[in-house]
C-alpha positions in Angstrom: 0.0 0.0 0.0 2.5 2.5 0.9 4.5 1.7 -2.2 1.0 2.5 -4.2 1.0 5.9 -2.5 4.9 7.0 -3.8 4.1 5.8 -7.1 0.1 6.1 -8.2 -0.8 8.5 -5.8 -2.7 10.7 -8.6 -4.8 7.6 -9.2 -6.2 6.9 -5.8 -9.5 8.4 -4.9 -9.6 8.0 -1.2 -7.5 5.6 1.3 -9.5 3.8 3.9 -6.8 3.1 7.3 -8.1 1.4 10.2 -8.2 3.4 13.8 -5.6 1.7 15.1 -3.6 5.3 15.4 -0.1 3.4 16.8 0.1 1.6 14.4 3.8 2.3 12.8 2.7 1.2 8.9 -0.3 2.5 8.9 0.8 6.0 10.4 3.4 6.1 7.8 0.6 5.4 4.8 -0.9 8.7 6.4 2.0 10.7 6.0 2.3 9.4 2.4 -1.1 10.4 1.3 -0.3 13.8 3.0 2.2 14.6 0.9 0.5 13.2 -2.0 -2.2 15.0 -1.1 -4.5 12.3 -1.5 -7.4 11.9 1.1 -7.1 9.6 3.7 -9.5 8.5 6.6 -9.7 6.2 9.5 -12.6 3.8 9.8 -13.2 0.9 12.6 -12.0 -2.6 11.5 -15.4 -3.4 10.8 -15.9 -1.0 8.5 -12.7 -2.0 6.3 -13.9 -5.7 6.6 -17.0 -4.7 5.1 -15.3 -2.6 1.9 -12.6 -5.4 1.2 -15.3 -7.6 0.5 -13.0 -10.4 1.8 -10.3 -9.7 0.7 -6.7 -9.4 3.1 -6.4 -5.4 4.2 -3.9 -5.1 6.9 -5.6 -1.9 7.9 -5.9 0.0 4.6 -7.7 -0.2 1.9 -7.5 2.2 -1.4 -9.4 2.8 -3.5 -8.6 3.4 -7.1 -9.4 4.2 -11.0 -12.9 4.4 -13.0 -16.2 3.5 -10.8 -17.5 -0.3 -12.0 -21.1 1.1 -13.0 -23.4 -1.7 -12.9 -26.2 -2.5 -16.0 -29.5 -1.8 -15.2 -30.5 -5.2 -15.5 -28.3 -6.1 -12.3 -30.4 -4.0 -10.0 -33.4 -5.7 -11.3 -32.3 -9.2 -11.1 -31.4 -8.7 -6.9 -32.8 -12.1 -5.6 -33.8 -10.1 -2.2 -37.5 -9.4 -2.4 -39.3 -6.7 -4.3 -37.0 -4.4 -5.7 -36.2 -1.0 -4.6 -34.4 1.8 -5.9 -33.4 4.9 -6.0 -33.4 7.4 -9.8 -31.4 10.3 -9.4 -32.9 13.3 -12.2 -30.0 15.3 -13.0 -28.5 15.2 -9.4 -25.1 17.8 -9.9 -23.7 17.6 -6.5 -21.3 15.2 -5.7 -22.2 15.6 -2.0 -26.0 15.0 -2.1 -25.3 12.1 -4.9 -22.6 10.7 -2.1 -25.2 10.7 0.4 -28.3 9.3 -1.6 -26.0 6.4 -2.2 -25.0 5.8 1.4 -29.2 6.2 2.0 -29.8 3.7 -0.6 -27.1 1.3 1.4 -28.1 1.8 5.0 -32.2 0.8 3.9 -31.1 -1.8 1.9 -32.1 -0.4 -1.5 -31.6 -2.6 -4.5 -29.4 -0.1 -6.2 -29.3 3.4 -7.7 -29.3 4.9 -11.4 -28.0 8.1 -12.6 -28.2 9.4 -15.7 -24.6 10.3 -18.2 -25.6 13.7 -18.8 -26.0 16.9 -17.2 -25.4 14.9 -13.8 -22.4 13.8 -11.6 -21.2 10.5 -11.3 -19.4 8.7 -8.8 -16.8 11.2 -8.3 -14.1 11.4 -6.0 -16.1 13.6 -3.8 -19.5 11.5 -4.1 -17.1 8.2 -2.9 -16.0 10.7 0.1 -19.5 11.6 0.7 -20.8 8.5 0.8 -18.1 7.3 3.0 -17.1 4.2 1.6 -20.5 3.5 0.5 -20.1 3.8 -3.0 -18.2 0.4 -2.5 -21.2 -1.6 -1.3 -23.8 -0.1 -3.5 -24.7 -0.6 -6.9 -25.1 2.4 -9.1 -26.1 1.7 -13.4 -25.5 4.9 -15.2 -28.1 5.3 -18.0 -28.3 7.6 -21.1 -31.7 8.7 -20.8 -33.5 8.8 -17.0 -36.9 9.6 -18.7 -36.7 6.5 -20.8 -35.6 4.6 -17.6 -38.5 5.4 -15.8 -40.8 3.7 -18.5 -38.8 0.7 -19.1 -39.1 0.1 -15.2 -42.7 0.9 -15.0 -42.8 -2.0 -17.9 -40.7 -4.1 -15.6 -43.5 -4.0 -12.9 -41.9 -1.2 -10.9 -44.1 1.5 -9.0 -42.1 4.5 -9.4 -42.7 7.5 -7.2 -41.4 10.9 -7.8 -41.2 13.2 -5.2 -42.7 16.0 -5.7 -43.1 18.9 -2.9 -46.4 20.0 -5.2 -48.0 16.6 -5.1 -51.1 15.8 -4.1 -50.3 12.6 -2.5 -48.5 11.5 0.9 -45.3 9.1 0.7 -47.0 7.3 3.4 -50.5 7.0 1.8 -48.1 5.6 -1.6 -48.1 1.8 -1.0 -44.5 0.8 -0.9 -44.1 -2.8 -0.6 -43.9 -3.9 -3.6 -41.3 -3.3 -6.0 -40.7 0.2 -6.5 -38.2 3.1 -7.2 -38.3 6.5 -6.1 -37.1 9.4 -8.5 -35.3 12.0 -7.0 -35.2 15.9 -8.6 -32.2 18.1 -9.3 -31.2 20.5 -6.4 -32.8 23.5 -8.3 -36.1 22.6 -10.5 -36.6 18.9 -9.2 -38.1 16.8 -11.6 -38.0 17.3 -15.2 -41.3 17.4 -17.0 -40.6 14.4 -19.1 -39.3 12.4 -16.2 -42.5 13.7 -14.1 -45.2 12.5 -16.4 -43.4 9.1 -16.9 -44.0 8.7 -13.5 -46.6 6.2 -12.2 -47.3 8.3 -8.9 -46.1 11.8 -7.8 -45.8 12.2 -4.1 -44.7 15.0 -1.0 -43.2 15.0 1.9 -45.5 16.9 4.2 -43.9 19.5 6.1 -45.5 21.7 9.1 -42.7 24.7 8.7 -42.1 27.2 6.4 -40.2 25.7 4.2 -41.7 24.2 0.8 -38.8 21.6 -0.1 -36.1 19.6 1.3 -32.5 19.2 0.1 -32.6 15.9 -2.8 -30.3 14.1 -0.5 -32.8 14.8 2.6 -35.6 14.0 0.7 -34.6 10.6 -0.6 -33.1 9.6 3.1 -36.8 10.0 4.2 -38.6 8.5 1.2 -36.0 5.5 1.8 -36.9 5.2 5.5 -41.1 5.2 4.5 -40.3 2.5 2.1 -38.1 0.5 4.7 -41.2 1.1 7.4 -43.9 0.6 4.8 -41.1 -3.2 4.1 -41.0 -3.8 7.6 -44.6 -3.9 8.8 -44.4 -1.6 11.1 -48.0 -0.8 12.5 -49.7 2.6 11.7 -51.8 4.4 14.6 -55.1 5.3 13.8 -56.5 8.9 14.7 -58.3 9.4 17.3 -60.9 11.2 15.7 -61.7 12.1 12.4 -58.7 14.5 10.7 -56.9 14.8 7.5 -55.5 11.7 6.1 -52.2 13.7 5.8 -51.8 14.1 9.3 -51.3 10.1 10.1 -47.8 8.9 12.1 -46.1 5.6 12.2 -44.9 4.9 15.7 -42.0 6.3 16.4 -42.5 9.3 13.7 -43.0 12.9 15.2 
């Protein structure tokens, strides 16, 4: 690893080191990246174990050269249930893309497209981000997102745009069975095309002043509904009679 550093430095996205600070090797491997001025952070052992996929570490892991984009057809064929993902419309950040994928990781979403243009892929910055998630996830890169959404409406798959001017609840959007939620650009949301190729537009109600919430926020929650909707958890019913809108899950203020 350390020899990697000295000589492909300029090719490494991020370095991964164990927290094992007194460590002699993997202090040095710090110092290297310094000066090569390539990022490095410390994760627990766990954590490494999990990105090596298996594979013998010693404490650091890099991580290095052009993102393995995954066809489309992988994140259908998943073999864990229904499938869910996550369509990113034109999503230009690398922070909020970074953090839609470690979303789409922590709830267990099948996987998450992007589309080539006018978007950011899985960038240096999204991999830091996402911290490390990138690694476990598996993100298809697609020419044309509006198209996408059709072909996976012909595959069977609900999608669900969020939409702050929607009409609709997430929660009153039945979830459970194979679906994908599109997610907007930071500035207009969702494309008109992409919109109407949607099978259901939906909001996340909000009680402040606000209209919207950042795409990276947004898509955390919408995951989290799904995973809830996935789980079974039990919904309370009102007391009395009040707007459908106003409905928690347990556990949901």
């Amino acid at each position: 690893m350390l020899e990697a550093v000295r000589g492909r430095g300029a090719a490494l996205t991020v370095i991964y080191l164990t927290d094992d600070e007194d460590d002699p090797a993997l202090r040095e491997i710090a110092e290297a990246a310094g000066r090569a001025r390539v990022v490095c952070e410390r994760r627990a052992p766990a954590e490494i174990d999990a990105l090596a996929r298996g594979l013998k570490h010693q404490g650091a892991l890099a991580i290095a050269g052009e993102y393995p984009y995954a066809g489309l057809a992988e994140l259908l064929d998943d073999g864990r249930g229904p499938a869910l993902l996550v369509v990113c419309d034109e999503i230009q950040d690398p922070h909020n893309l970074g953090a839609i994928v470690r979303s789409a990781v922590f709830f267990g979403a099948t996987g998450v497209v992007i589309g080539k243009d006018r978007a950011v892929g899985v960038t240096p910055g999204a991999v830091r981000a996402s911290a490390g998630a990138t690694e476990r996830a598996r993100v298809a890169r697609v020419t044309n997102v509006a198209e996408t959404v059709r072909a996976l409406g012909g595959e069977g798959i609900r999608t669900v745009g969020l939409d702050a001017t929607a009409e609709a609840a997430l929660w009153d959007v039945d979830l459970r069975g194979p679906a994908a939620l599109v997610v907007g650009s930071e500035g207009r949301g969702l494309r008109r095309l992409v919109r109407a190729r949607c099978d259901t537009l939906a909001r996340l109600p909000g009680v402040g002043t606000l209209d919207s919430l950042n795409a990276s926020v947004a898509c955390a929650l919408a995951l989290y509904e799904a995973h809830a909707q996935r789980s079974g958890e039990p919904v309370d019913e009102p007391a009395q009679e009040e707007d459908p809108s106003h409905r928690r899950r347990h556990g949901r203020r």
